[in-house]
C-alpha positions in Angstrom: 93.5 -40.9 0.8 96.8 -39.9 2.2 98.9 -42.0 4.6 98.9 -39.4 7.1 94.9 -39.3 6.5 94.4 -42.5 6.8 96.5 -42.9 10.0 94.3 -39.9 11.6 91.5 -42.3 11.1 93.0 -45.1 12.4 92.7 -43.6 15.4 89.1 -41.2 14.7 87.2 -44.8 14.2 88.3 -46.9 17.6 88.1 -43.2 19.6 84.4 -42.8 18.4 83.7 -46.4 18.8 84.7 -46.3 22.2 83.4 -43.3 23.2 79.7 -44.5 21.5 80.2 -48.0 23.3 81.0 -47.3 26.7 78.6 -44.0 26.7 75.6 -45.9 26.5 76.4 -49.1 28.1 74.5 -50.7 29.5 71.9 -50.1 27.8 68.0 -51.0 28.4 67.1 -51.7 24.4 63.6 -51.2 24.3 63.6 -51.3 20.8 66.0 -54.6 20.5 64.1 -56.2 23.7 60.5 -55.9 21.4 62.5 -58.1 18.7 63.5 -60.8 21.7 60.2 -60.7 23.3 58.7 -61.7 20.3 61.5 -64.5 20.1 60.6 -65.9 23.4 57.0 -66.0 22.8 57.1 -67.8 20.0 59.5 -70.5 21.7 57.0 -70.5 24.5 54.4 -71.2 21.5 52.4 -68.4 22.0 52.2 -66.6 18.9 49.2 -64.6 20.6 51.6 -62.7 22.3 54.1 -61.1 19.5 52.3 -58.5 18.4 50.0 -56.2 20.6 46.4 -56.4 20.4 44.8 -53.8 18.0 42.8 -51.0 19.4 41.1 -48.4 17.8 44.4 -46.3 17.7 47.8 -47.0 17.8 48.9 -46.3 21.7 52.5 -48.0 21.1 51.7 -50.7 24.0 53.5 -54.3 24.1 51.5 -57.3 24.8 49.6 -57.9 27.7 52.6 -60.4 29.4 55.5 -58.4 27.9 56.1 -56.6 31.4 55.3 -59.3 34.0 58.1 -61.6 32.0 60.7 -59.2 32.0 60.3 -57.8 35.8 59.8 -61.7 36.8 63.0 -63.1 35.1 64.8 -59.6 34.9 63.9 -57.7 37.6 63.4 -54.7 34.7 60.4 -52.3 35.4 62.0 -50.1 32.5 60.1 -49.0 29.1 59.1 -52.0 26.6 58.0 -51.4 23.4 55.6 -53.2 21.0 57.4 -55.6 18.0 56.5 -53.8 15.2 58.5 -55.7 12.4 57.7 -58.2 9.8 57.6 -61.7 11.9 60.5 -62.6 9.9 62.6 -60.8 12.5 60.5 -62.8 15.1 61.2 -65.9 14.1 65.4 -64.7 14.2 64.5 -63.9 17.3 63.9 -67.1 18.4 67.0 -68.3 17.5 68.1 -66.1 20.4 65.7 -67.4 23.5 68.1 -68.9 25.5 70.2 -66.0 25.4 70.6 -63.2 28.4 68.9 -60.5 27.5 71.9 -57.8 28.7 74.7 -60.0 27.1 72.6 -60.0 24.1 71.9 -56.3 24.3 76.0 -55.2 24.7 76.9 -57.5 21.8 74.1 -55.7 19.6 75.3 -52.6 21.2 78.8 -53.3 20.0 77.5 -54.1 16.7 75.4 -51.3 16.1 78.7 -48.8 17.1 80.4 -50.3 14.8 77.9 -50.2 11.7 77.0 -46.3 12.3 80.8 -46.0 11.9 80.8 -47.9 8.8 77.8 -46.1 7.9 79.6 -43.4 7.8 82.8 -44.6 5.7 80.1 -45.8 3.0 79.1 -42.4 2.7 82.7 -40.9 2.3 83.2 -43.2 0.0 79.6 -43.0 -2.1 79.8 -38.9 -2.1 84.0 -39.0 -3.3 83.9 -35.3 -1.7 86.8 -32.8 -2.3 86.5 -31.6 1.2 88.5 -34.8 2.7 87.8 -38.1 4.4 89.1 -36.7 8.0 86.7 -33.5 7.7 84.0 -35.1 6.6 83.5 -38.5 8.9 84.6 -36.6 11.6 82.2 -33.6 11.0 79.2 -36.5 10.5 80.3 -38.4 13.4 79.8 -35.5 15.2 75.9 -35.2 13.5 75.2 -38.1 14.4 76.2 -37.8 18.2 75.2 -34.4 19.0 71.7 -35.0 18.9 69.1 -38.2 19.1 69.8 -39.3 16.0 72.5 -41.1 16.4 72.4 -41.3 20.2 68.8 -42.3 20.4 69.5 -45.2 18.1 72.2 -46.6 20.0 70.5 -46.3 22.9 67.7 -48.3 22.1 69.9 -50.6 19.7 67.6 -49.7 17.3 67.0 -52.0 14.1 67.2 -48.6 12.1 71.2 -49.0 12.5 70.8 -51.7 10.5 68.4 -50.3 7.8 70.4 -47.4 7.4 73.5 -49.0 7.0 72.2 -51.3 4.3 70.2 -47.8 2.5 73.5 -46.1 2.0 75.7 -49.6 1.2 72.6 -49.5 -1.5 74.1 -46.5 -2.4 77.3 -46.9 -2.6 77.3 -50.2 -4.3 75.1 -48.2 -6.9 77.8 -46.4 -7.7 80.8 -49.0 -8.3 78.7 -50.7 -10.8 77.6 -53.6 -8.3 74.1 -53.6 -8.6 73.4 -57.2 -7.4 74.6 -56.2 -4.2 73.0 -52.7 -4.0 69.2 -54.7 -4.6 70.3 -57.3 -2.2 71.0 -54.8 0.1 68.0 -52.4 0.0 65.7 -55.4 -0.3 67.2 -56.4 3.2 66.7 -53.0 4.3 62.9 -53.2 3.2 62.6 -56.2 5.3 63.2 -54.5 8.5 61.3 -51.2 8.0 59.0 -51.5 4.8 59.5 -47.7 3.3 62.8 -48.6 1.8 60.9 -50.4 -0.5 59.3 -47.2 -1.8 62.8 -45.9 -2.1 63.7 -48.9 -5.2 60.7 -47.3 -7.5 63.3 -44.0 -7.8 66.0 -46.7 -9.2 63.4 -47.6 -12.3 63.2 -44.0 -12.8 66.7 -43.4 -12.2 67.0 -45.8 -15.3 68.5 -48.7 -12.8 66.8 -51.6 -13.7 69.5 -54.5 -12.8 69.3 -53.2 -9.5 65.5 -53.1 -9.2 65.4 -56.3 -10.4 67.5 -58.1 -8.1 65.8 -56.2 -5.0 62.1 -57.5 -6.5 64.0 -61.0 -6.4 65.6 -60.9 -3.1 62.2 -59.1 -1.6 60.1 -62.1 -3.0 62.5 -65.0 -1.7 62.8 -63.4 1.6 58.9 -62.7 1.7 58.7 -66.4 1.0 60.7 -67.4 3.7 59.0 -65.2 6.2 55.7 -67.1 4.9 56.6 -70.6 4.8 58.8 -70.3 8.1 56.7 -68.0 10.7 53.0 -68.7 9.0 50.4 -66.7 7.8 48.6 -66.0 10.6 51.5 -63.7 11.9 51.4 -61.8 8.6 47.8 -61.3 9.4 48.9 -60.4 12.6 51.7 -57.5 10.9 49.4 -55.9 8.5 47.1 -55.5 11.1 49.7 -53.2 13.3 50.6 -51.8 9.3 46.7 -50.9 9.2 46.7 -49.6 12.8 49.7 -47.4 12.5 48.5 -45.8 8.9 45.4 -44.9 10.2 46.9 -43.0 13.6 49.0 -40.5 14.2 51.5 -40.9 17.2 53.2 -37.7 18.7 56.6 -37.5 20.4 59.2 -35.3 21.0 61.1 -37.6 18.9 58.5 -38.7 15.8 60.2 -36.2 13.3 57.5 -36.4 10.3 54.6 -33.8 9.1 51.8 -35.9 10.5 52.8 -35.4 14.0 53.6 -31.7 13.1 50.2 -31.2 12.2 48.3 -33.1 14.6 49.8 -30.4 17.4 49.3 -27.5 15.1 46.1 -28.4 14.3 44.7 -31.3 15.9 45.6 -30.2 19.2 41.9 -30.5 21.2 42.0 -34.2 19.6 45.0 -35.6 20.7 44.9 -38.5 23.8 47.2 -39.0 26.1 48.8 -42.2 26.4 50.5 -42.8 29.7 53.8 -44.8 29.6 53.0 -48.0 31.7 56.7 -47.8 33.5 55.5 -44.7 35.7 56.9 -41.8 36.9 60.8 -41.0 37.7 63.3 -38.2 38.6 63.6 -37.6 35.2 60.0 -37.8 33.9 57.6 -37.1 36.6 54.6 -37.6 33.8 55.9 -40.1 31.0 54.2 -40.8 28.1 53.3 -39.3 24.4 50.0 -38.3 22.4 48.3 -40.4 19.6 44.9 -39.7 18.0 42.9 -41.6 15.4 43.3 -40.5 11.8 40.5 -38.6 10.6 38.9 -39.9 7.1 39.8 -36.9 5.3 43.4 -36.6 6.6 43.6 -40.9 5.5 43.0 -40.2 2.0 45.5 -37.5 1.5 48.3 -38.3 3.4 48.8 -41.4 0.7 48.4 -39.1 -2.1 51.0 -36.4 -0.2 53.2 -39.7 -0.4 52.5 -40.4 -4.0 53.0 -37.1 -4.9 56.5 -36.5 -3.4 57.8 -39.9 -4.9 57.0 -38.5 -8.8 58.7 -35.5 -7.8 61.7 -37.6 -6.5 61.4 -39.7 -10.0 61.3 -36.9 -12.1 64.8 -35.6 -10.1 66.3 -39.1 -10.6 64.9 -39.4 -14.2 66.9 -35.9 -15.3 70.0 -36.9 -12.8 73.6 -38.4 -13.6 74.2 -41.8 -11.2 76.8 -39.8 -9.0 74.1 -37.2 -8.4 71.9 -39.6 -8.1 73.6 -41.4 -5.1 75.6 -38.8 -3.2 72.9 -36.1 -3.5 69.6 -36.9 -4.5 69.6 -40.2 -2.5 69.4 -38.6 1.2 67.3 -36.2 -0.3 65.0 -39.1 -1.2 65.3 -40.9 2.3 64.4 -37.4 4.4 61.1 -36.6 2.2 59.5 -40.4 2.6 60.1 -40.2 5.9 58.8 -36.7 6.5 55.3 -37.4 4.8 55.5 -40.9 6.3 52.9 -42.0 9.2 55.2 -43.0 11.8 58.8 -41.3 11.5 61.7 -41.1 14.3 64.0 -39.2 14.4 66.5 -42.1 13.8 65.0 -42.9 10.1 67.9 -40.0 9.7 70.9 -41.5 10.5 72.0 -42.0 6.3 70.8 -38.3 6.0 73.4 -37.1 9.1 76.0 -39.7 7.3 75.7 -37.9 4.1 75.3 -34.8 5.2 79.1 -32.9 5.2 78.9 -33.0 1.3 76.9 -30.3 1.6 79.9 -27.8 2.6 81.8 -29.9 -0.3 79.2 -28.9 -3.2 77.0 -25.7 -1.6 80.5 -24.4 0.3 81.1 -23.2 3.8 79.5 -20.2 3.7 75.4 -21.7 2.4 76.8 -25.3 3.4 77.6 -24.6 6.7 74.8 -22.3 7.5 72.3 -25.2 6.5 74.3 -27.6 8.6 74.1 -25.0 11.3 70.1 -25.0 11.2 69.5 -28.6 10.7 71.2 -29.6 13.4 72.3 -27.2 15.9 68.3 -26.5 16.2 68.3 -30.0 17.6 71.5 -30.0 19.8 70.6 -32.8 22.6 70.9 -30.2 25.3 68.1 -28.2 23.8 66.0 -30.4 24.2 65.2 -29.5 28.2 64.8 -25.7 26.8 62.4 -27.1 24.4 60.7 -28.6 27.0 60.4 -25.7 29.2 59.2 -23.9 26.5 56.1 -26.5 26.0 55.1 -26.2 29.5 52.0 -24.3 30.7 54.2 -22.1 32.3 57.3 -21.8 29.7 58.8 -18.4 29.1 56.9 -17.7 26.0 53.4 -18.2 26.2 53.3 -18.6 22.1 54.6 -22.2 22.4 52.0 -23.1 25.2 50.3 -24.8 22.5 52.3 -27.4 21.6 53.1 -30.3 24.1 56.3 -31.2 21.8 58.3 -28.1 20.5 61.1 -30.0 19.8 59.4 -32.3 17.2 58.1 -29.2 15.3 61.6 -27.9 15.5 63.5 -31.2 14.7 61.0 -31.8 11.7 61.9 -28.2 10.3 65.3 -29.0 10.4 64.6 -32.1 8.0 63.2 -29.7 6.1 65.6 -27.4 5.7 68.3 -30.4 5.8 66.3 -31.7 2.4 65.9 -28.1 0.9 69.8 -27.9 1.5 70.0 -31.5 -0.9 67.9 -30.4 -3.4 69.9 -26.8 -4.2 73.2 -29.2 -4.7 71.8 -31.4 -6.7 69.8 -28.9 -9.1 73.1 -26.6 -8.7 74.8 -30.1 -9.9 72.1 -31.4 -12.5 73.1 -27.9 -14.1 76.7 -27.9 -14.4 78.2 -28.9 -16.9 
């Protein structure tokens, strides 16, 4: 990196950190609220109330108290969303239940800009690209806010930040030889959203066994923690929600996976409504989404689907050099689990959009920039509202009438094609010499 370079990003990093601050404060934080619900519950010693109660689908409702506490102490009649992570993060939580709930929110808020940022610095510097550190953070800094991948998870401070900043420091730390802290770091990652861990059975085939090894260590010692410090009964309590959510299938405009796709293609007489229990506003006169039991059939192969697309991934790592393996082959890898997994958002992207600009560096502008130009100018955040229109009963084109979400059909497409665009660079790659 040049001087001049690096002074151009001394001042690209604090413009886009202000900018992604101050555009979304304040900000409600469903997703970061669920997390300090679950906190304050268990302070108040009611464990009864951290995780929702299980139906016979997953309708993505909190607890039954969850909205009374925070319109009695907060005034807030806004969304609130069911704690959905390991009781681990519960138990942190309630290290935080004397805290105001907005202070704490523009802290994480401020913590969360910054991490996407760094995000995307650990994916300059995992790729090494010839195209230039200004063009590509800038170009992926611009990925991530045009559209709700990035802006979605900042809005809701969602733990995802988090994950995905600890999937590509995996990565990264991969490459400079420091596999200690690559396991450490993906094993953290698995502790917040579970389908990282399917991500450390490609480093065994990838022939990385230091680094599996010390993710299988750190998983167990913090899977011991979480045991011995928040109880079994609110493990029970997890793989219960695990059980729930596998064997559903939710549908927003946002839920960016296959399942979903289908279930509207498809599945379209069986889907339920779910009303949002916040009500009707200016802005959405009928909130809610769609979810639908799983049928038996559709159960059985949507694990195999999963199996099937992680031996592919293997055999890709198996045949790959590490700096394939980590700048190319590694978003690929993070895009298809989350396509073919149960219950996707269109933030389990954010390492995907970070890594993304290699692709003009190792496909060029021309095939590079078309597939850049698909992925994610189908999902500019203004189209949503012409998606929308679209969806209605009475939308311009009556083809689309049959779909209540065109925008998640169009936003899982562009994972596709985002994917198809990693795997030509790395086979292009794996075949150089």
């Amino acid at each position: 990196m040049t001087r001049f370079q690096f002074r151009i990003l001394i001042l690209l990093f604090p413009g886009a950190f202000s900018l992604g601050f101050f555009w979304f404060f304040p900000t409600h934080s469903p997703d970061l609220m669920a997390t300090w619900l679950a906190g304050q519950y268990l302070e108040a010693g009611q464990p009864d109330q951290v995780y929702a109660e299980v139906d016979n689908y997953f309708r993505m409702y909190p607890p039954s108290d969850w909205r009374m506490f925070m319109a009695r102490e907060y005034q807030y009649e806004g969304p609130v969303f069911p704690f959905l992570y390991p009781p681990l993060w519960a138990k942190l939580g309630q290290l935080f239940s004397g805290v105001n709930f907005w202070r704490l929110a523009a802290v994480a808020l401020a913590v969360n800009t910054g991490l996407l940022l760094a995000t995307v610095w650990l994916a300059w510097r995992t790729c090494r690209p010839t195209i230039g550190p200004i063009l590509f953070m800038g170009l992926a800094i611009v990925l991530l806010a045009s559209n709700h991948i990035g802006s979605l998870a900042l809005f809701q401070n969602q733990p995802q930040i988090l994950a995905s900043f600890l999937l590509v420091l995996a990565a990264e730390r991969i490459r400079a030889g420091a596999t200690a802290v690559a396991g450490t770091a993906l094993a953290l990652a698995a502790a917040i959203k579970i389908y990282p861990a399917l991500l450390a059975l490609l480093w065994l085939a990838g022939r990385e066994r230091r680094a599996f090894a010390w993710f299988v260590g750190t998983g167990a010692v913090l899977g011991l923690i979480s045991v011995f410090w928040a109880g079994w009964p609110l493990h029970a309590a997890f793989i219960e929600q695990i059980r729930l959510i596998s064997n559903s299938v939710l549908v927003t405009g946002v839920t960016f996976n296959l399942d979903a796709a289908i279930a509207q293609l498809a599945f379209g007489d069986r889907l339920l409504w779910v009303p949002a229990l916040e009500g009707p506003s200016p802005a959405e006169p009928d909130p809610g989404w769609y979810s639908m039991p799983r049928p038996l059939l559709w159960r059985v192969i949507s694990p195999l689907l999963l199996l099937g697309v992680l031996v592919w991934l293997a055999r890709l790592f198996r045949a790959a050099r590490r700096d394939v393996q980590v700048s190319l082959l590694w978003p690929l890898a993070i895009i298809a689990v989350a396509l073919v997994s149960p219950l996707s958002w269109v933030y389990y992207y954010i390492p995907a959009a970070c890594y993304a600009p290699v692709l003009l560096d190792r496909l060029g502008a021309r095939l590079g920039g078309t597939i850049l130009l698909v992925s994610f100018g189908t999902i500019f955040g203004p189209f949503v509202k012409f998606y929308r229109a679209l969806s209605e009963e009475d939308g311009a084109a009556a083809i689309f009438q049959t779909t209540p979400y065109l925008y998640q059909i169009v936003g899982t497409l562009a994972m596709f094609v985002l994917a198809t665009g990693f795997y030509i660079a790395a086979r292009r790659a794996m075949h150089s010499t």
